[in-house]
C-alpha positions in Angstrom: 135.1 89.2 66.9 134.2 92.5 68.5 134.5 94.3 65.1 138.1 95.1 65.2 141.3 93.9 66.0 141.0 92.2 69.3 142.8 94.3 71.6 142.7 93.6 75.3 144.0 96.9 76.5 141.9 98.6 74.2 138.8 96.7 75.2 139.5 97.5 78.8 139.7 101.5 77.9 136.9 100.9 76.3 134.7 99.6 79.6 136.5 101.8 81.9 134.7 104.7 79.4 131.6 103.0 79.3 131.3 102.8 82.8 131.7 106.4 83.8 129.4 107.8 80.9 126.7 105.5 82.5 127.3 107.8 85.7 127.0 110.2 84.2 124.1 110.0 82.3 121.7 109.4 85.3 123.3 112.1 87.0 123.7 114.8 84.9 122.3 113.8 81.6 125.0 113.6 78.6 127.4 111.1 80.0 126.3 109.3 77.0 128.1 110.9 74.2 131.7 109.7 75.4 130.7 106.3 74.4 130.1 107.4 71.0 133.6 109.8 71.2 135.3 106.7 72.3 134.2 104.4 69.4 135.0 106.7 66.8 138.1 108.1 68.0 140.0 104.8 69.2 138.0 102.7 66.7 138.6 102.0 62.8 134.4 101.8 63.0 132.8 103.5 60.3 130.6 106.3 61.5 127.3 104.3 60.9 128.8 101.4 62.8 129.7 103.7 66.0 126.4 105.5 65.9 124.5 101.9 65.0 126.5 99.9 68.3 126.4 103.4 70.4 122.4 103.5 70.1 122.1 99.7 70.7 123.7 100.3 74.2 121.6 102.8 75.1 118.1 100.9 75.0 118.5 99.1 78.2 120.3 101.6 80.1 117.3 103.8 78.9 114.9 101.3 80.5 117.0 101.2 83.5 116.9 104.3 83.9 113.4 104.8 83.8 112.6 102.6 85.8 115.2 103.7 89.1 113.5 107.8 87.9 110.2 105.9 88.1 111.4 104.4 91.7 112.2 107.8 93.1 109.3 109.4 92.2 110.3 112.0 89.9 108.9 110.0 86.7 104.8 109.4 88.7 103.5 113.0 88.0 100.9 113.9 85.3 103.5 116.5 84.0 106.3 114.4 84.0 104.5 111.9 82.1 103.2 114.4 79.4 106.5 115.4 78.3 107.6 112.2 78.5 105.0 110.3 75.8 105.2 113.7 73.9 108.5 114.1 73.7 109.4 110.6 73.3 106.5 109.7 70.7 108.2 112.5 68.1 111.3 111.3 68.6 111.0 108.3 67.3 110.6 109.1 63.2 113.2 111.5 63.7 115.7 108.5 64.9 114.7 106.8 62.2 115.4 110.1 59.6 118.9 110.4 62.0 120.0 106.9 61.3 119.1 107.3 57.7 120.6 110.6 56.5 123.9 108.6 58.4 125.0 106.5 55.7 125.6 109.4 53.5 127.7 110.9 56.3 131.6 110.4 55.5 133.6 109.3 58.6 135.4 112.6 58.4 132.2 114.8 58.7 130.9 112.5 61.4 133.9 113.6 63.3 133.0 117.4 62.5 129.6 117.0 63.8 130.4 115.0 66.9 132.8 117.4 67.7 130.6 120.5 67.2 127.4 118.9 69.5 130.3 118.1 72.1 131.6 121.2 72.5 128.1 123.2 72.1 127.0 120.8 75.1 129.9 121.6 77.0 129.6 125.5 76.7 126.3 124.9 77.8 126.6 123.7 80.4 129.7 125.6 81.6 127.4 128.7 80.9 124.8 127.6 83.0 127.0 126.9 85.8 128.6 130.4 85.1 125.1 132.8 84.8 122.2 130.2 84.6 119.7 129.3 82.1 116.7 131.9 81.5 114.4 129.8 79.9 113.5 130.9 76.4 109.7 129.5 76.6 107.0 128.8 79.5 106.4 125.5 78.8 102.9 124.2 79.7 103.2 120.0 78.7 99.7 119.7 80.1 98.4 122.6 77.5 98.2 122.0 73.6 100.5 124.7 72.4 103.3 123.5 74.7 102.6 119.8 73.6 103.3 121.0 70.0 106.2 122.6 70.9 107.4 119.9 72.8 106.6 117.6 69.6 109.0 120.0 67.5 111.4 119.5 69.6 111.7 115.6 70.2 112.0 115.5 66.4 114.3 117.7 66.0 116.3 115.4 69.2 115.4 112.4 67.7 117.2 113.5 64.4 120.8 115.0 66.0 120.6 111.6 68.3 119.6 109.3 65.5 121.8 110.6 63.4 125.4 111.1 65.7 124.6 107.8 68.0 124.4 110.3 71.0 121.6 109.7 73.6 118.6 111.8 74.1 119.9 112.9 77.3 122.9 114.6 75.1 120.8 116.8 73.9 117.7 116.1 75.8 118.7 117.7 79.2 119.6 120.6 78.2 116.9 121.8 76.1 114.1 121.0 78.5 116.5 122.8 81.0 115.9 126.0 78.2 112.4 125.7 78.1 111.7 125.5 81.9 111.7 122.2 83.2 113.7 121.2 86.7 117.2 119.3 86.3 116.6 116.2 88.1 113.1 116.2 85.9 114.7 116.2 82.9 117.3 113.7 83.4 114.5 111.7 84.4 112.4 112.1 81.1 115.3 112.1 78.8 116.0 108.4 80.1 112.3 107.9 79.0 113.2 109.5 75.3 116.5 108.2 75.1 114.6 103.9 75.1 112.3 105.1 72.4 115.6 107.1 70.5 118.0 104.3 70.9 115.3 101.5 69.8 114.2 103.2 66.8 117.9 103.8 65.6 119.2 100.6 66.4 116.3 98.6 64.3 117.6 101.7 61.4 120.9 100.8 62.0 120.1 96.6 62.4 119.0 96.4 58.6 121.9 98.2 57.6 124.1 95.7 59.5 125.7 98.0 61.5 125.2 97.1 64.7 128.4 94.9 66.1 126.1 93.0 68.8 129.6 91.7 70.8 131.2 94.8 70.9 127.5 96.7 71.6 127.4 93.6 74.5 131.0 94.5 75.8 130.6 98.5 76.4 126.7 98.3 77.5 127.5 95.9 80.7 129.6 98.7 82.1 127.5 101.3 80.6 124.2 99.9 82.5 126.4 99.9 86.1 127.3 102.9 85.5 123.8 104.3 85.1 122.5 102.7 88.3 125.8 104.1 90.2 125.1 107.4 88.9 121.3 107.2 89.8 122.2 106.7 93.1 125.2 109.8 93.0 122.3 111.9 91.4 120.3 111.6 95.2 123.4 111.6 97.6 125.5 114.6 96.3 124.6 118.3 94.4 125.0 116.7 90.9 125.9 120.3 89.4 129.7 119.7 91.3 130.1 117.4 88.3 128.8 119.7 85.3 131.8 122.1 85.4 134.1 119.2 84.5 132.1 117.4 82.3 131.5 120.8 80.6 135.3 121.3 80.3 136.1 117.8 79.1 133.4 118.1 76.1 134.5 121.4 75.2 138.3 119.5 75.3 137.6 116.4 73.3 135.3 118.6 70.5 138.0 120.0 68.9 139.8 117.1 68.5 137.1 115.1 67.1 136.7 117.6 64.6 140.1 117.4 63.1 
């Protein structure tokens, strides 16, 4: 049982999704959110169940991840590293805050929410295509204040993520975009985030019993070739061709979510 009505065409949807979100999060960073938008809206899941089996995918394509970032360099500098442990260390009780606060979360208002952090994503990132992100803070990782700051900031990730069964790179990429950090950079470190996230949350969501292993098995093959085809898309072509769509497709399916 996958936690539903077996459906065949349905389950095939379902991987088709989960393989294109896995592009897209090693390529541009929130591919991962239309797994979550899939479960909820052609799924009777209840909203701890989507955001429980959501997170549970998203541990090994984090470590994936990681590791192909770690592989092409961008993940073996000092800086990279310190806003990686930072901002991954503070995420972690926030996930587990997220995953709590959940169960009180009605199915309808889950919709509201994940509709709301879909089309704020989307806008953006269709306005940084459009005039550009000035970064609202110089970010030093390798100075205290900035590690502070970054430390704010991977809790206050950790709880939107743990909370909505998005992955850090949701949310992740385009914050450190706002405070200064490269694209491809933050992609990278957000994969880091998202293992530590997705763990966290799943072990919240495990002792609720809302993780549906079969189903969380079904999506997260596709999900994880996905993520090492987008890896590879991420070095061959200008990844921001791909932001103006994704950016109009999450500004699309928020409203509708939201209903």
């Amino acid at each position: 049982m996958l936690g539903f009505p077996f459906d065949i065409a349905l389950v095939l949807l379902l991987v088709s999704i989960a393989f294109f979100s896995g592009i897209g999060i090693t390529t541009i960073g929130p591919g991962g959110i239309f797994v979550t938008i899939a479960l909820y809206s052609l799924t009777p899941l209840a909203s701890s169940q989507v955001a429980g089996t959501a997170h549970a995918t998203f541990i090994v394509t984090g470590l994936v991840g990681s590791a192909a970032y770690l592989h092409s360099g961008e993940m073996k500098t000092g800086t990279s590293r310190a806003i990686a442990v930072v901002l991954s260390v503070s995420s972690v009780l926030g996930a587990l805050v997220g995953a709590y606060v959940n169960t009180y979360v009605p199915r309808a208002v889950f919709g509201v929410l994940l509709g709301g952090v879909a089309m704020a994503v989307g806008g953006i990132i269709l306005y940084r295509e459009r005039r550009g992100f000035t970064p609202i803070y110089d970010l030093e990782p390798l100075e205290r204040d900035g590690q502070f700051a970054l430390g704010g900031l991977g809790f206050g990730l950790g709880i939107a993520s743990g909370l909505l069964g998005i992955g850090g790179p949701v949310l992740a990429v385009p914050a450190l975009v706002l405070v200064g950090v490269p694209m491809l950079l933050a992609v990278a470190v957000a994969q880091v985030q998202s293992i530590f996230i997705a763990a966290f949350a799943t072990a919240g969501y495990a002792l609720q019993g809302n993780v549906i292993l079969p189903l969380a098995v079904v999506i997260g093959v596709p999900l994880l070739l996905g993520v090492i085809t987008g890896w590879k898309v991420a070095h061959m072509i200008d990844p921001e061709r791909l932001k103006v769509a994704l950016g109009v497709v999450l500004l699309g399916v928020g409203p509708y979510l939201a209903i």
